[in-house]
C-alpha positions, 0 to 999 in steps of 0.5 A: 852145202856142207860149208853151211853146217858150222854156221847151222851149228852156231846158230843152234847152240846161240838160239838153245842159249837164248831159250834156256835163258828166256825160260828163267822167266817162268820162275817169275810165276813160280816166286808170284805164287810163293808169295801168294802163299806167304804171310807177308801177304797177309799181313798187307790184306789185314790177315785175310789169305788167299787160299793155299792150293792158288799159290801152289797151283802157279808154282806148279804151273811155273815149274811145269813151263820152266822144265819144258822150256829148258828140255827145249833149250837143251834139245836145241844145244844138242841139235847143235852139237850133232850137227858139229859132230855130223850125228843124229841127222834125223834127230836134228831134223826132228828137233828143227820141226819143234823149233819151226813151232817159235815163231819167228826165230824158230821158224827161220832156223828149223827152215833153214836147218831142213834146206842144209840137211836136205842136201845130198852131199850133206847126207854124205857128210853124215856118213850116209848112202845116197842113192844115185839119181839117173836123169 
């Protein structure tokens, strides 16, 4: 199993890729409420604005759903980057669980994630004891 841990590792680092860019779709939001605030809107509308807490509520939403996303990205790199080190089994563990929350790609790679890590010459690979199994 251990022959599948480079591969693991790559699909971590493509799938953190992916998030991390598909998160700079929430600076959508955030530039929809900068807008919202804005006196180009106004003038559109005949001077009539919408009131200012609206478009700064959705840039704080915008921004809140950009930082999360990006935390998740990045978790998912260093997940990566463990698994390629053979560090932090555990947290790599931990971090696949988030991922199995994305449905589909998500799911695929935190189920597959826990097949390989579960392994027992895995754990060895990690530097870690495994207790003899008597039969």
């Amino acid at each position: 199993m251990t022959k599948h841990l480079s591969t693991l590792s790559i699909l971590h680092y493509v799938y953190g890729i992916f998030v991390c860019l598909s998160g700079f779709a929430a600076l959508f939001i955030v530039f929809i409420g900068g807008f919202l605030n804005s006196d180009l809107l106004s003038e559109m509308s005949n001077g009539e604005r919408l009131p200012h807490w609206l478009g700064g509520m959705m840039q704080v939403i915008g921004l809140t759903v950009l930082v999360f996303i990006e935390v998740w990205g990045v978790l998912s790199l260093l997940s990566g980057y463990w698994i390629s080190q053979r560090k932090h089994r555990t947290a790599t563990m931990v971090i696949s669980g988030l991922h199995c929350l994305n449905i589909p790609f998500g799911l695929m790679l935190g189920i597959f994630t826990f097949i390989v890590l579960a392994d027992d010459e895995v754990g060895q690979a990690y530097g870690e004891q495994v207790p003899v199994r008597t039969v």
